[in-house]
C-alpha positions as a Markdown table, in Angstrom:
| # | Residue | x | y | z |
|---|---|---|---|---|
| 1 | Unk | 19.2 | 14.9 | 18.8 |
| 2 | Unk | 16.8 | 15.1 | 16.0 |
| 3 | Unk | 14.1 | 17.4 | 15.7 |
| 4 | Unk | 11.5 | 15.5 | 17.0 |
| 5 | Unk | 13.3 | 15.0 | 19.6 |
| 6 | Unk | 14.8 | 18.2 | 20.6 |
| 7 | Unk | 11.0 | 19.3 | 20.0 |
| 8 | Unk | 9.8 | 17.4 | 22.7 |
| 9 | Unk | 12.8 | 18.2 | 25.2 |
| 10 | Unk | 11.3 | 22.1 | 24.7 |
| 11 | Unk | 8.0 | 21.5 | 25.2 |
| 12 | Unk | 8.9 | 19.3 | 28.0 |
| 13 | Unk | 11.2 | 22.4 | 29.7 |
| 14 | Unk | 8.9 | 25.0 | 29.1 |
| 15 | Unk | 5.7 | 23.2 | 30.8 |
| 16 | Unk | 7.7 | 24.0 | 33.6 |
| 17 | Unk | 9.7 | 27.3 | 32.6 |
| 18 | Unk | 8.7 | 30.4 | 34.8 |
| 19 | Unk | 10.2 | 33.3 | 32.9 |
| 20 | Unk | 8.8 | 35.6 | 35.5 |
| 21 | Unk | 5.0 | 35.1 | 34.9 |
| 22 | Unk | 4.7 | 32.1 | 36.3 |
| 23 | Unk | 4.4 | 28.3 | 34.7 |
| 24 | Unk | 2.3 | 29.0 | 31.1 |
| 25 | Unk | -1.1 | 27.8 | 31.0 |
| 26 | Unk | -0.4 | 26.0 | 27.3 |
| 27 | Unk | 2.6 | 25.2 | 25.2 |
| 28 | Unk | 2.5 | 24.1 | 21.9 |
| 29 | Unk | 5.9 | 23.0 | 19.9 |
| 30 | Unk | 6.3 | 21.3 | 16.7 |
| 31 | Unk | 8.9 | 21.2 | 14.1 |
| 32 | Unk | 8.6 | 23.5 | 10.8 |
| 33 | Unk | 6.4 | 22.1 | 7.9 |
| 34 | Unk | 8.0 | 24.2 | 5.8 |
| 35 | Unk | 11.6 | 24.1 | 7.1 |
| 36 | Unk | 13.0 | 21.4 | 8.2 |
| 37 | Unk | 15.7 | 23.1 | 10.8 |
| 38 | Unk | 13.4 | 25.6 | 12.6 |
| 39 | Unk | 11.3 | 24.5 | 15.6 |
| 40 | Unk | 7.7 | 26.5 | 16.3 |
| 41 | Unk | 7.2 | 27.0 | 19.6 |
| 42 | Unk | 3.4 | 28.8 | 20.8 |
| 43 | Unk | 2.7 | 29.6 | 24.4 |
| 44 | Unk | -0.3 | 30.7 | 26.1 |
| 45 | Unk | 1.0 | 33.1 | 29.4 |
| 46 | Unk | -2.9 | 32.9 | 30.3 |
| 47 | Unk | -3.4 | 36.3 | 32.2 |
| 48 | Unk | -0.6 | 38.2 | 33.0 |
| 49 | Unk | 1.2 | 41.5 | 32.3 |
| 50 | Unk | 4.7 | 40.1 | 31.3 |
| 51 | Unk | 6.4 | 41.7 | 28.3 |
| 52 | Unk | 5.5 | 39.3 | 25.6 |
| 53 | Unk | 8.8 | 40.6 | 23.5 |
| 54 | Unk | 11.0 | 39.9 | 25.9 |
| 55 | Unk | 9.4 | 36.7 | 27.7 |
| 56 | Unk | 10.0 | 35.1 | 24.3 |
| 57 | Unk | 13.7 | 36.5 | 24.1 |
| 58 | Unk | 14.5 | 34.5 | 27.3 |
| 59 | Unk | 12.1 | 31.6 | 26.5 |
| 60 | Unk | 14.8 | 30.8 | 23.9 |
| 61 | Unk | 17.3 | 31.9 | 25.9 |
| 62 | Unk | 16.6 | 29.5 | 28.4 |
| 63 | Unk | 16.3 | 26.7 | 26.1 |
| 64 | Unk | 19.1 | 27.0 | 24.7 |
| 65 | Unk | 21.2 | 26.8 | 28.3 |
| 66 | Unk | 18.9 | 24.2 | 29.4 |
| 67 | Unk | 19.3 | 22.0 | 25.9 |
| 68 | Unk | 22.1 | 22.8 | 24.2 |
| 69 | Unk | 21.9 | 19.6 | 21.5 |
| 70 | Unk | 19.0 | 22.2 | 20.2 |
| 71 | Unk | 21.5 | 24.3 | 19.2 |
| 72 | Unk | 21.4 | 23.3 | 14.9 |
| 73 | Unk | 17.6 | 24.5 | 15.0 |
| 74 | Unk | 16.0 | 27.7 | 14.3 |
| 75 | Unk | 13.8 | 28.4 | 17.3 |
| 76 | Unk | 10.9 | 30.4 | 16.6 |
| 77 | Unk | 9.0 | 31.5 | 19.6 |
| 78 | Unk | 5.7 | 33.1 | 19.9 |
| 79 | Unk | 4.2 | 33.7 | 23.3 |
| 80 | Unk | 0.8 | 35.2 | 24.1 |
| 81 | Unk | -1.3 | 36.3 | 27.0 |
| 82 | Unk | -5.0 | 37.1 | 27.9 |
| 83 | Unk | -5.5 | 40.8 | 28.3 |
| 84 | Unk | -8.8 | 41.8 | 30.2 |
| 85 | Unk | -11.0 | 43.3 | 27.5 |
| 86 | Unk | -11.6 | 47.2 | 28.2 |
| 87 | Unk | -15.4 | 48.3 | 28.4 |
């Protein structure tokens, strides 16, 4: 599987992934400009109060199980949420 590929197997997966907080509002996944064996994954969790930390530690957990020909690429994950702003 090449990059491209194994790119959009993730974002594929993880349009449906739960992970606890439900399905994620956006994903975003694209391979490395810079590097060409890491794959940059973004996620919006929309509003929720999941640990982002470790939501992103079994994000690529999870992908890895699911798709294991994604296994020669650097995965890095970055997950975020909307937090209610405090007044």
């Amino acid at each position: 599987m090449g990059i491209n590929e194994a790119a959009e197997a993730i974002e594929k997966f993880l349009g449906s992934y739960d992970g606890g907080s439900g399905a994620p509002v956006d994903v975003k996944v694209h391979p490395s400009g810079d590097d060409l064996d890491v794959i940059k994954i973004w996620v919006d969790l929309g509003p929720t109060k999941v640990n982002v930390g470790a939501w992103e530690k079994a994000a690529a957990a999870a992908i890895r199980e699911a798709l294991p020909d994604t296994g020669s690429f650097r995965l890095e994950v970055r997950a975020e949420v909307d937090r209610p702003s405090q007044m």
